[in-house]
Backbone as JSON Lines, residues from 0, in Angstrom:
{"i":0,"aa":"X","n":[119.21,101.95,79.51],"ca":[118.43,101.61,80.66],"c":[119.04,100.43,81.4]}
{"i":1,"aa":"X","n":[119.76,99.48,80.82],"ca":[120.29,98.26,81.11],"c":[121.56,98.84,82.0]}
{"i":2,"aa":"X","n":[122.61,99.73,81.64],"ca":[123.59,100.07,82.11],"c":[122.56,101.16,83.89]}
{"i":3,"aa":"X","n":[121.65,101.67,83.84],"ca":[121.41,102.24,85.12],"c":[121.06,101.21,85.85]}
{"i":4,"aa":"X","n":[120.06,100.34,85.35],"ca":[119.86,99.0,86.24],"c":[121.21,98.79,86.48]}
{"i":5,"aa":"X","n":[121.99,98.22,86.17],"ca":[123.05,97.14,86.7],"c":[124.11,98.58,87.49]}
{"i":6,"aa":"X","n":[124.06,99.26,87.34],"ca":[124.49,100.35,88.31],"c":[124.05,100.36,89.56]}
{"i":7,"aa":"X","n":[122.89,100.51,89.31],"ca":[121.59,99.98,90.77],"c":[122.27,99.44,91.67]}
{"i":8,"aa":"X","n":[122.21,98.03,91.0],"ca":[122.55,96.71,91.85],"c":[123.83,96.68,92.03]}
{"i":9,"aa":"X","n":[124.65,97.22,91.67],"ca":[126.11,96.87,91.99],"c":[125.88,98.22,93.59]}
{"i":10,"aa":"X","n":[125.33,99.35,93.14],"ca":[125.52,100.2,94.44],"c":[124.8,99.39,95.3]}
{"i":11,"aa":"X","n":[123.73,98.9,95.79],"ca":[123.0,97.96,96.41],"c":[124.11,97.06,96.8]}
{"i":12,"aa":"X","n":[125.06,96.3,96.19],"ca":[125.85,95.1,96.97],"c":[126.89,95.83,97.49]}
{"i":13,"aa":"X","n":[127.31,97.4,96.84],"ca":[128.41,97.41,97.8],"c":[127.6,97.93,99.43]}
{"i":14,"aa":"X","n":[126.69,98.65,99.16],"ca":[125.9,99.26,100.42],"c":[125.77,97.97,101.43]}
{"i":15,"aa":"X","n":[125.56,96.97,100.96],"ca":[125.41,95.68,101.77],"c":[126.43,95.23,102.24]}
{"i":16,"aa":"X","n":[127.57,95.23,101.47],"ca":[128.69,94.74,102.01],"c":[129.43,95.14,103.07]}
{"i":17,"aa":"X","n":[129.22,96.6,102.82],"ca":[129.72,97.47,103.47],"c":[128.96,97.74,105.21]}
{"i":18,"aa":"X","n":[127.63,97.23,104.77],"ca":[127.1,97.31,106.54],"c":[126.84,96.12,106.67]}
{"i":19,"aa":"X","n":[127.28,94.6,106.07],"ca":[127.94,93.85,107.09],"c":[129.1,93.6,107.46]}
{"i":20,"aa":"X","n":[130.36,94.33,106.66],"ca":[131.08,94.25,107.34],"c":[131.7,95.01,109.07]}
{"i":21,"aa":"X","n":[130.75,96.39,109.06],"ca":[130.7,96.67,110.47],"c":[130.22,96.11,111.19]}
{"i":22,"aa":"X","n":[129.18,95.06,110.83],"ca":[128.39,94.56,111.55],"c":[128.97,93.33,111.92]}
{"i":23,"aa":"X","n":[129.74,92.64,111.51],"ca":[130.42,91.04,111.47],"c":[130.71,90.93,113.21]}
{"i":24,"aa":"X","n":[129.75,90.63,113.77],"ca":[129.87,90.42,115.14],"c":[129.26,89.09,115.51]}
{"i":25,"aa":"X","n":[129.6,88.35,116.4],"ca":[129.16,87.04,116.73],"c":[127.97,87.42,117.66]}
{"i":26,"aa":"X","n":[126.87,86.22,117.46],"ca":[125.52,86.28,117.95],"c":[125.41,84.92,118.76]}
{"i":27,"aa":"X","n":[125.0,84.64,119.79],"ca":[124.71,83.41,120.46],"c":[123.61,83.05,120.51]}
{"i":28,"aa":"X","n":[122.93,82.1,119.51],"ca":[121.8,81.05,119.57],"c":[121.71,80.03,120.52]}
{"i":29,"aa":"X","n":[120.65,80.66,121.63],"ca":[120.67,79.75,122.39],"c":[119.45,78.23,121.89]}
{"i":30,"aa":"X","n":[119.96,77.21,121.86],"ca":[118.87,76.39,121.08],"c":[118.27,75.52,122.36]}
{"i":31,"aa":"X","n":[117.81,74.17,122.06],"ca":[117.17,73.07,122.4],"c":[117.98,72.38,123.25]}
{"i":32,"aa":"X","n":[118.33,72.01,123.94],"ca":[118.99,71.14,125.22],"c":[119.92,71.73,125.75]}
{"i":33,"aa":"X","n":[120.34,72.79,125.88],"ca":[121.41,73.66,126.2],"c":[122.64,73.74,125.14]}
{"i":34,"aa":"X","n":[122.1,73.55,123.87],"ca":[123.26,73.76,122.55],"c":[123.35,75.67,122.48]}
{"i":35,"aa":"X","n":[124.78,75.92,122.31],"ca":[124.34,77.5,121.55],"c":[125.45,77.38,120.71]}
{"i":36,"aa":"X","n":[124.52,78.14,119.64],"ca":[125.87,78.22,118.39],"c":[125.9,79.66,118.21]}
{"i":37,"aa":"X","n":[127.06,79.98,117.95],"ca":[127.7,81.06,117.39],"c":[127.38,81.2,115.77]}
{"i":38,"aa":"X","n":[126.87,82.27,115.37],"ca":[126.59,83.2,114.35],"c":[126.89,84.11,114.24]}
{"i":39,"aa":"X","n":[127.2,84.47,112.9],"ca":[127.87,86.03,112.26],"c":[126.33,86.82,112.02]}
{"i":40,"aa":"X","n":[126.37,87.8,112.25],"ca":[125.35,88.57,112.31],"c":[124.62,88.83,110.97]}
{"i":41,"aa":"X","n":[125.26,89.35,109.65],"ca":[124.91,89.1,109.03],"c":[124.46,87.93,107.91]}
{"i":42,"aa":"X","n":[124.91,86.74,108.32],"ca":[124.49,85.54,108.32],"c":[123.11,85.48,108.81]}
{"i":43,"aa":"X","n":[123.02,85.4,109.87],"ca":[121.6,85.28,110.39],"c":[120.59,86.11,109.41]}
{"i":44,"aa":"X","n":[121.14,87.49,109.67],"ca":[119.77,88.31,109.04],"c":[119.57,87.74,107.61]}
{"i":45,"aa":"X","n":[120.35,87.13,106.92],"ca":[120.07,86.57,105.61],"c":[119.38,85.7,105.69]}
{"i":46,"aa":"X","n":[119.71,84.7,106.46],"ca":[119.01,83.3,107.03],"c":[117.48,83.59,106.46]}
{"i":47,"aa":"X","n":[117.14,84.71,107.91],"ca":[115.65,85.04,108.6],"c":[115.27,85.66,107.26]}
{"i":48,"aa":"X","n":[115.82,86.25,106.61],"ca":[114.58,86.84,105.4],"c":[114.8,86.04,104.26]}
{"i":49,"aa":"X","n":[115.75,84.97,104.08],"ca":[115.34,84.16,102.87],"c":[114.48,83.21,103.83]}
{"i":50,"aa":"X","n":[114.42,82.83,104.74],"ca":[113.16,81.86,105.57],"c":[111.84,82.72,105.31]}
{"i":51,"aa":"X","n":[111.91,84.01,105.34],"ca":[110.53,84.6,105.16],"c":[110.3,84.84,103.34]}
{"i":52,"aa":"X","n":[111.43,84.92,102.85],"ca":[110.87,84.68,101.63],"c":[110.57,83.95,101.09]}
{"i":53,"aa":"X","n":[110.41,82.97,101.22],"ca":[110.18,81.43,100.75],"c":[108.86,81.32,100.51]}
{"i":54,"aa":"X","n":[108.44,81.15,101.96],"ca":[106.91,81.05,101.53],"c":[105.71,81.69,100.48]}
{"i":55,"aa":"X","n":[106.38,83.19,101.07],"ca":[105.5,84.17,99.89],"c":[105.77,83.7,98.57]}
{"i":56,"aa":"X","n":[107.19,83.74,98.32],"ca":[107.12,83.21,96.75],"c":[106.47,81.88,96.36]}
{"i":57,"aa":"X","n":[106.64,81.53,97.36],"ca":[105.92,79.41,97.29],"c":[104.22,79.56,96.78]}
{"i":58,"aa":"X","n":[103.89,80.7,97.69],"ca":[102.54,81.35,97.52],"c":[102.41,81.86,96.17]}
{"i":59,"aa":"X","n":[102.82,82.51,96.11],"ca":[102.66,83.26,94.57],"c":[102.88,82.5,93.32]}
{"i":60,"aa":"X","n":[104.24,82.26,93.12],"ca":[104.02,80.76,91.72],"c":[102.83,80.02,91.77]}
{"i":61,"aa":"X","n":[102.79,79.6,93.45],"ca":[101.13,78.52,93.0],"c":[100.48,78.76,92.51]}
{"i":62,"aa":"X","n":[100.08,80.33,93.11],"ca":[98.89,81.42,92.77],"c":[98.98,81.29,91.0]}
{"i":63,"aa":"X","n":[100.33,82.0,90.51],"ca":[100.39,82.0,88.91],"c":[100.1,80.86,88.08]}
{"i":64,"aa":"X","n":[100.77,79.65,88.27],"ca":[100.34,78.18,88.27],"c":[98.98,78.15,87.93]}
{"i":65,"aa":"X","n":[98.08,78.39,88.67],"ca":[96.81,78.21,88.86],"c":[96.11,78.98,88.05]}
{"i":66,"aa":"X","n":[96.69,80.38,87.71],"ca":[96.05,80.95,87.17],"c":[96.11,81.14,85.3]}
{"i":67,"aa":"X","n":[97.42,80.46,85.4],"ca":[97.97,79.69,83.9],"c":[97.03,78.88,83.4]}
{"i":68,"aa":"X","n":[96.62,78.07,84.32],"ca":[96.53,76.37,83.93],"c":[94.79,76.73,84.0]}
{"i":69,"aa":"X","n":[93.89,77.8,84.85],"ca":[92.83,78.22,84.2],"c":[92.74,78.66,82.96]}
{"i":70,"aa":"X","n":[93.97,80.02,82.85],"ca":[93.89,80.69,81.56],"c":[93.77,79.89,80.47]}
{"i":71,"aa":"X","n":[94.76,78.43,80.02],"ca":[94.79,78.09,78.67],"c":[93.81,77.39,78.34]}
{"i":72,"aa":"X","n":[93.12,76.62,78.98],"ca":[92.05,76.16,77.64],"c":[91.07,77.23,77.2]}
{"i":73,"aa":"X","n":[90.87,78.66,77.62],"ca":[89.96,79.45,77.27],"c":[90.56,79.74,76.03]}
{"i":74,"aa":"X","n":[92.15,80.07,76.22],"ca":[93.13,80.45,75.31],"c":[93.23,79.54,73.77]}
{"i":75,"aa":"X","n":[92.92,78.1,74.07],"ca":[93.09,77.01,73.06],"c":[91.45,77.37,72.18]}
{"i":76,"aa":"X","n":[90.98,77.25,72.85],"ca":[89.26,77.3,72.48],"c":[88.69,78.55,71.49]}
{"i":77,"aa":"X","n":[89.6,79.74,71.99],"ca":[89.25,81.0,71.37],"c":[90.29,80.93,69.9]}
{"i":78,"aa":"X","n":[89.55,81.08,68.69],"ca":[89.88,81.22,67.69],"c":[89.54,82.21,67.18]}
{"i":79,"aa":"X","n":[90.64,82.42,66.34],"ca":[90.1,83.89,65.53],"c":[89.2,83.98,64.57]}
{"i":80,"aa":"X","n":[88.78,84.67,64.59],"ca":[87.56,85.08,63.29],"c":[88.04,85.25,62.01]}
{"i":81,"aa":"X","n":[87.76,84.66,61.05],"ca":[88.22,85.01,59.91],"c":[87.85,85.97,58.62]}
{"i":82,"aa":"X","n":[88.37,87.03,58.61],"ca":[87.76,88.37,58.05],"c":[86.84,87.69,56.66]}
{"i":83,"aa":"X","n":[86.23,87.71,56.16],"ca":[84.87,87.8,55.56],"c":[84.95,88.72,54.36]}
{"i":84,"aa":"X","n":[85.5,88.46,53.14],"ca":[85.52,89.93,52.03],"c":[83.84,89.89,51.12]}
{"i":85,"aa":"X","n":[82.97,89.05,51.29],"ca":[82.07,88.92,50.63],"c":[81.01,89.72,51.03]}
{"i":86,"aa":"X","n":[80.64,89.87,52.06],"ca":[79.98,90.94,52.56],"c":[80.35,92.48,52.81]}
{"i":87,"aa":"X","n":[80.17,93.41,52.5],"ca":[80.67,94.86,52.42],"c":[80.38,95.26,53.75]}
{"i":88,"aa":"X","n":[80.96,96.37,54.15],"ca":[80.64,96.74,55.51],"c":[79.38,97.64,54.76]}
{"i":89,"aa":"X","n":[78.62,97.88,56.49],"ca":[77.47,98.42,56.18],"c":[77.8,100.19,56.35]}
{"i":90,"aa":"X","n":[77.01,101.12,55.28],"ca":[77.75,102.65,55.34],"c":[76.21,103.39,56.12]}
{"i":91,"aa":"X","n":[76.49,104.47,55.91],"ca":[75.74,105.4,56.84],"c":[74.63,106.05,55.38]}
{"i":92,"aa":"X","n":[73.66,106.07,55.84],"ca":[73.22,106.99,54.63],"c":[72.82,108.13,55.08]}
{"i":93,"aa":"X","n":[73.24,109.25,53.85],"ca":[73.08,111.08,54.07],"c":[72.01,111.21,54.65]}
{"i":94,"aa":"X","n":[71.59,111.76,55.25],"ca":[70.33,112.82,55.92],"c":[70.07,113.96,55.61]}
{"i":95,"aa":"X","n":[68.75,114.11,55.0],"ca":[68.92,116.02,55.05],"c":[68.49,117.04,56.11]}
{"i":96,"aa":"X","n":[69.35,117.77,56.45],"ca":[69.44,118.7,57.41],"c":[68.26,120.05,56.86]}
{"i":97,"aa":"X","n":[67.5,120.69,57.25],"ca":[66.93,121.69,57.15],"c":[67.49,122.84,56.78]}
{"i":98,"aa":"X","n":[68.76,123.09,56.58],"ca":[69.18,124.21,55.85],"c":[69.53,123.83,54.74]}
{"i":99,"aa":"X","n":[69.16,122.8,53.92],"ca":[69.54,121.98,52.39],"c":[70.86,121.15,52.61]}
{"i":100,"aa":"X","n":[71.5,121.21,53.9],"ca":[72.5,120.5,53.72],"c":[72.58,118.87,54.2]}
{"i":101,"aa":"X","n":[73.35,117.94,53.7],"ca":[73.61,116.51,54.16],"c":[74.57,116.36,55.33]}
{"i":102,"aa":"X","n":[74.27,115.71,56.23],"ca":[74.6,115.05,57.14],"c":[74.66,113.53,56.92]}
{"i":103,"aa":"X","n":[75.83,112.47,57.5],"ca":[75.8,110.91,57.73],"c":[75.12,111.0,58.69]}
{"i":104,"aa":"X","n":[74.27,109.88,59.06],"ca":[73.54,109.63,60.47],"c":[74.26,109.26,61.5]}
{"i":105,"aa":"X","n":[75.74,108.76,61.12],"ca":[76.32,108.09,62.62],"c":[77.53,109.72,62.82]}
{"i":106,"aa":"X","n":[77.53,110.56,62.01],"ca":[78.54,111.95,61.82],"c":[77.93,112.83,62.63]}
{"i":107,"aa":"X","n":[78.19,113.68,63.66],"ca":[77.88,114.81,64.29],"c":[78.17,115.98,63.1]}
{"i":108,"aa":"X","n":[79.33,115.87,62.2],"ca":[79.76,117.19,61.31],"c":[78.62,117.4,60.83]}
{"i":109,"aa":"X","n":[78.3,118.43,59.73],"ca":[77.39,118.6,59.03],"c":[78.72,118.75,57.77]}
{"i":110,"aa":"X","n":[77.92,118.15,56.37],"ca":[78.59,118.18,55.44],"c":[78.29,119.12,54.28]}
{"i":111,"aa":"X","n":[78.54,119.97,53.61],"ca":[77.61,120.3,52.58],"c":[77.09,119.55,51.55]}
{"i":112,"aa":"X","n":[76.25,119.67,50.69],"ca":[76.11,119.25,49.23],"c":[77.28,119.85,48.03]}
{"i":113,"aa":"X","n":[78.13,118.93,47.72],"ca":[79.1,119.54,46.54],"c":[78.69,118.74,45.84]}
């Protein structure tokens, strides 16, 4: 499974590579006081979606963060039960069925008498 993943991703970087290098065209940013800078095209588009990814992930760790740092003291607090051999579990007792036969009360089967 490890070898198809990393197959994945290697076809993924060449697919990328490969459409920016048709793409490697200069872009003119026009900015703030009459500055413009020149950009490679795929430069930019990287720029703009690691700028948009940022936040979401900034969002989300917090989110997990938060939801960690609720989770553990419930987590510290909850102890396990410690199994108990002195008491027997409790059993079912037979029933008699109207055709002479026994039934358990918590059993749908019907059992015979042997």
């Amino acid at each position: 499974m490890q070898f198809l993943k990393t197959l994945f991703w290697v076809v993924v970087a060449v697919i990328a590579v490969l459409v920016a290098k048709a793409n490697w065209l200069n872009v003119e940013l026009k900015l703030w006081g009459g500055l413009v800078a020149d950009v490679k095209l795929p430069i930019l588009l990287i720029g703009f979606f690691l700028l948009g990814l940022l936040p979401t992930m900034l969002i989300y760790r917090a989110r997990l963060w938060s939801l960690k740092r609720r989770l553990e003291p419930l987590e510290r607090n909850a102890a396990p039960v410690p199994a108990t051999s002195s008491t027997p579990a409790p059993t079912a007792a037979p029933v008699s069925v109207d055709n002479g036969e026994q039934r358990l009360a918590t059993d749908s089967k019907i059992w015979p008498t042997a």
